[in-house]
C-alpha positions as CSV (number, residue, x, y, z in Angstrom):
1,X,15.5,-41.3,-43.9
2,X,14.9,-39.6,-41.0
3,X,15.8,-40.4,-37.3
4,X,13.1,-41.9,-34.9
5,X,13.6,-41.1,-31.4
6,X,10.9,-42.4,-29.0
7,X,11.4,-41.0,-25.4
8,X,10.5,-41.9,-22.0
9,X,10.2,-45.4,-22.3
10,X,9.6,-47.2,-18.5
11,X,8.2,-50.3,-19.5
12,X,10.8,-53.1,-19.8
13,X,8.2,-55.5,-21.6
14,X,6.5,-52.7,-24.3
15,X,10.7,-52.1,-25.1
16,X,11.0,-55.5,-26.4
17,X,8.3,-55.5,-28.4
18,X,9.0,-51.6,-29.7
19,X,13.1,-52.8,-30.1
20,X,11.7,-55.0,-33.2
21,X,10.3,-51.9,-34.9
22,X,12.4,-49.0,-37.4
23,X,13.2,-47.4,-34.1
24,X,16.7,-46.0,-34.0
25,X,16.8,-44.5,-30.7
26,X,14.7,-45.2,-27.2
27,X,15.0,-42.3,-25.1
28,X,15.4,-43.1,-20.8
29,X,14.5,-39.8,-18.9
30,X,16.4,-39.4,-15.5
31,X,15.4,-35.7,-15.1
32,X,13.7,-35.4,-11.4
33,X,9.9,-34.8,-11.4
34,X,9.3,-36.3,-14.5
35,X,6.4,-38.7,-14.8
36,X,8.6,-40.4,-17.1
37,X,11.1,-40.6,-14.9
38,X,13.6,-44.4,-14.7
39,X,16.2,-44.7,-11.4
40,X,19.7,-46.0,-13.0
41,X,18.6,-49.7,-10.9
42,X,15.0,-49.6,-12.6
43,X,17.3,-48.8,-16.3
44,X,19.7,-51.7,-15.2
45,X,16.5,-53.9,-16.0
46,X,16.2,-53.2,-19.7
47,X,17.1,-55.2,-22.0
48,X,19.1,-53.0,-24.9
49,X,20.5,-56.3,-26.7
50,X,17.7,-55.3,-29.9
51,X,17.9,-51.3,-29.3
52,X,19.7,-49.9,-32.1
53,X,20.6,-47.1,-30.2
54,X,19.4,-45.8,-26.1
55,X,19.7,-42.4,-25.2
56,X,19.7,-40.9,-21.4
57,X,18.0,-38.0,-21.1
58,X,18.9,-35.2,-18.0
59,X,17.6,-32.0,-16.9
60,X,20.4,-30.2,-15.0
61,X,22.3,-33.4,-13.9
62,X,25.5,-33.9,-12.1
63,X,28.4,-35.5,-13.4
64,X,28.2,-38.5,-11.0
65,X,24.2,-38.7,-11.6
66,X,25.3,-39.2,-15.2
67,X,28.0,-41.8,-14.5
68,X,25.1,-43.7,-12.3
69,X,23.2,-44.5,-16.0
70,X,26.2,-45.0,-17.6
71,X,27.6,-47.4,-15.1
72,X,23.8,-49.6,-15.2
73,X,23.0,-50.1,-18.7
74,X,24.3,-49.3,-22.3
75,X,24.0,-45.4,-23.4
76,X,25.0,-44.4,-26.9
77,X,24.0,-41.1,-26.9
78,X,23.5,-38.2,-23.6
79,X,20.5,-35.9,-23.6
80,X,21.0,-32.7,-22.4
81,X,17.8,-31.1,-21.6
82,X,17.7,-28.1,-18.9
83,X,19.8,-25.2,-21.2
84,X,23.3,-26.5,-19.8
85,X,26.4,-24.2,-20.1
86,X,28.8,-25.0,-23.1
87,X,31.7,-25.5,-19.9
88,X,29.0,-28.8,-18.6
89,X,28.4,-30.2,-22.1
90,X,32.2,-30.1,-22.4
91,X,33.2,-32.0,-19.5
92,X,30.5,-34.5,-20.5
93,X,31.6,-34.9,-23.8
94,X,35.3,-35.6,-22.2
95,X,34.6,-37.6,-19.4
96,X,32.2,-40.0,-21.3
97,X,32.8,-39.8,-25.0
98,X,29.4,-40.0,-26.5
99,X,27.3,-38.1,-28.7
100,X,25.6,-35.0,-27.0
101,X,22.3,-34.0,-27.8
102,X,21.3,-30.5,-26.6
103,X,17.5,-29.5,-26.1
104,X,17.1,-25.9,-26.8
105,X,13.6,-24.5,-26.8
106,X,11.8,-23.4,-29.9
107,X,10.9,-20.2,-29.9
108,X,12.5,-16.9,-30.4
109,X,14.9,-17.1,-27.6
110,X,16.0,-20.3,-28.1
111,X,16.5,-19.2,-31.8
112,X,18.6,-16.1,-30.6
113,X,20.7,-18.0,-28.1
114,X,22.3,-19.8,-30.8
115,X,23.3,-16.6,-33.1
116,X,27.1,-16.7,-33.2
117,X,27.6,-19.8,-31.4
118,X,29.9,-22.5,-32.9
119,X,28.4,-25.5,-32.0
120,X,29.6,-27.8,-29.2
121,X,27.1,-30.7,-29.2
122,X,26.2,-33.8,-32.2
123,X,22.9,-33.1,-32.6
124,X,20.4,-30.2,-31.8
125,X,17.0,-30.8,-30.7
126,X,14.5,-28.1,-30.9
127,X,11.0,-28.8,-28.3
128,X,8.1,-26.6,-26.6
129,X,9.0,-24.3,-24.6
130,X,7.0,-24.1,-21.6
131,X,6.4,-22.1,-17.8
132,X,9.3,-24.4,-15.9
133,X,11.4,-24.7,-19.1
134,X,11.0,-26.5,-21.9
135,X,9.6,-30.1,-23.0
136,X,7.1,-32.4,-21.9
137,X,4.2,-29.9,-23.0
138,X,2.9,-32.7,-25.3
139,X,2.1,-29.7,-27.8
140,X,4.0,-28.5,-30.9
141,X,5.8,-25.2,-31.3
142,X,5.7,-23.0,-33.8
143,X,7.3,-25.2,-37.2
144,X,7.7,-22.0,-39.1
145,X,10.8,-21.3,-37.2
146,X,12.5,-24.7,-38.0
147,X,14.1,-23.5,-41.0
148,X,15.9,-20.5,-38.8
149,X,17.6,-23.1,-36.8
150,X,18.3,-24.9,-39.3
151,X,20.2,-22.4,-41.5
152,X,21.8,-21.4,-38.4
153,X,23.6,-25.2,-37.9
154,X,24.1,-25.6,-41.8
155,X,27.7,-24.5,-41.8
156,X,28.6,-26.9,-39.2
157,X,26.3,-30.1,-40.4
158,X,25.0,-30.4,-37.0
159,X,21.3,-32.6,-37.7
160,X,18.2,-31.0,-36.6
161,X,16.0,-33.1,-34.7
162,X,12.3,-31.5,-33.5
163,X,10.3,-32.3,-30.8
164,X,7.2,-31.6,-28.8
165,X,3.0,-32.5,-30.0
166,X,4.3,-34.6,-32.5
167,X,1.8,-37.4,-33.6
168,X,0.9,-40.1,-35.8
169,X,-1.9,-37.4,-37.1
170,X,0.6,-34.8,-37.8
171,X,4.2,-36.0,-38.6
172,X,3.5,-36.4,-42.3
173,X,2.8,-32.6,-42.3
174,X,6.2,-32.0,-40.0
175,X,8.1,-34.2,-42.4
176,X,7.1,-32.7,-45.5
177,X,6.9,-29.0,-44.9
178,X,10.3,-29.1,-42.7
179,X,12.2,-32.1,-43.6
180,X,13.9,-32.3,-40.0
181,X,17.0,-35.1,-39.6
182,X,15.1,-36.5,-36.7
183,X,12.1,-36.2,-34.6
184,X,11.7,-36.9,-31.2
185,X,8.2,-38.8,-29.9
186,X,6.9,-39.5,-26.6
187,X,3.6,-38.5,-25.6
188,X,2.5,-38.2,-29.0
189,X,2.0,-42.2,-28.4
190,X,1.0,-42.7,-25.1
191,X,-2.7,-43.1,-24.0
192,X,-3.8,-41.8,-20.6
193,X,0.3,-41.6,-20.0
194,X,1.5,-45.3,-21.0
195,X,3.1,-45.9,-24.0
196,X,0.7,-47.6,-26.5
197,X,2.4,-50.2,-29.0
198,X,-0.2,-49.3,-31.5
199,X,0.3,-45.9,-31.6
200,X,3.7,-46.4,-32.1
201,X,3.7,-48.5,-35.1
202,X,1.4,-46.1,-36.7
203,X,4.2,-43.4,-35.8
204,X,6.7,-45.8,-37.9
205,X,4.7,-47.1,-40.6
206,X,4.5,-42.7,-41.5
207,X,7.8,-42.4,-40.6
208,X,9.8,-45.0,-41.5
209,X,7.2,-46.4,-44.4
């Protein structure tokens, strides 16, 4: 089955109602300039009692900003999303010990920049790459090169999870072309930039059945 991530969530009462859904992560974005964006006081007030799992998602973060979530609310996994150094998602991995998901963008450079790397993060999660980086472009990038990544974490059994323009309208053609471990929604169900319930229990009932 694959792994449901939806990200950016900023409304405490929308997470309730969401938390009672086949959702196996909610994703909390810390990274500065996001519209997304949740201070570790505003995170404090979420109730995580019916998340099966919360990931914190950074762009370029300090240790200390990262120990500011972690010290306000529950974190099971740590996104890494701004092309950190292997050294940074090291220390992380050490100082906290959770899961580290690293954002890598997709598209030939990204693809290149893991050739004859032995990987040093849980999960991989491949998104749009756009002017100022990559992610939040709320459009997908090109699929085709999904299964180059993937053969490239196959000897290591590191999931792939995708990200970027995915949709209720076009995750059944994601799902069964590429078969990734996870995929990672957020404004693929928002309308006019809020999360929409509706939109994401379409989003389940494809994904999750």
């Amino acid at each position: 089955m694959t792994t449901l991530k939806i990200c950016g969530m900023t409304d405490p009462m929308l997470l309730r109602e969401a938390a009672q859904l086949s959702i196996d992560y909610f994703g909390f974005v810390f990274a500065p300039g996001s519209r997304r964006k949740v201070t570790p006081e505003q995170f404090a007030r979420f109730d995580l009692s019916h998340v099966r799992g919360s990931v914190a998602v950074f762009v370029r973060p300090t240790l200390e900003e990262i120990a500011a979530a972690h010290a306000a609310n529950r974190i099971d996994l740590i996104q890494l999303h701004g092309g950190e150094e292997r050294g940074f998602i090291e220390a992380v991995k050490e100082r906290f010990s959770l899961p580290v998901i690293r954002g890598v963008p997709g598209n030939r450079e990204g693809l290149q920049s893991l050739k004859g790397e032995v990987p040093f993060y849980d999960i991989l999660l491949v998104d749009t790459a756009g002017k100022k980086g990559f992610g939040g472009q709320g459009i997908p990038f090109d699929w085709s090169l999904i299964p180059f990544f993937r053969e490239l974490l196959r000897p290591y059994g590191i999931p792939l999870w995708v990200a970027g323009g995915i949709t209720p309208e076009n995750v059944d053609r994601l799902l069964e072309a590429y078969e990734p471990d996870g995929i990672d929604v957020s404004s693929g169900v928002e309308i006019d930039g809020k999360k929409n319930l509706s939109l994401i229990q379409k989003l389940v009932k494809r994904v999750k059945g």
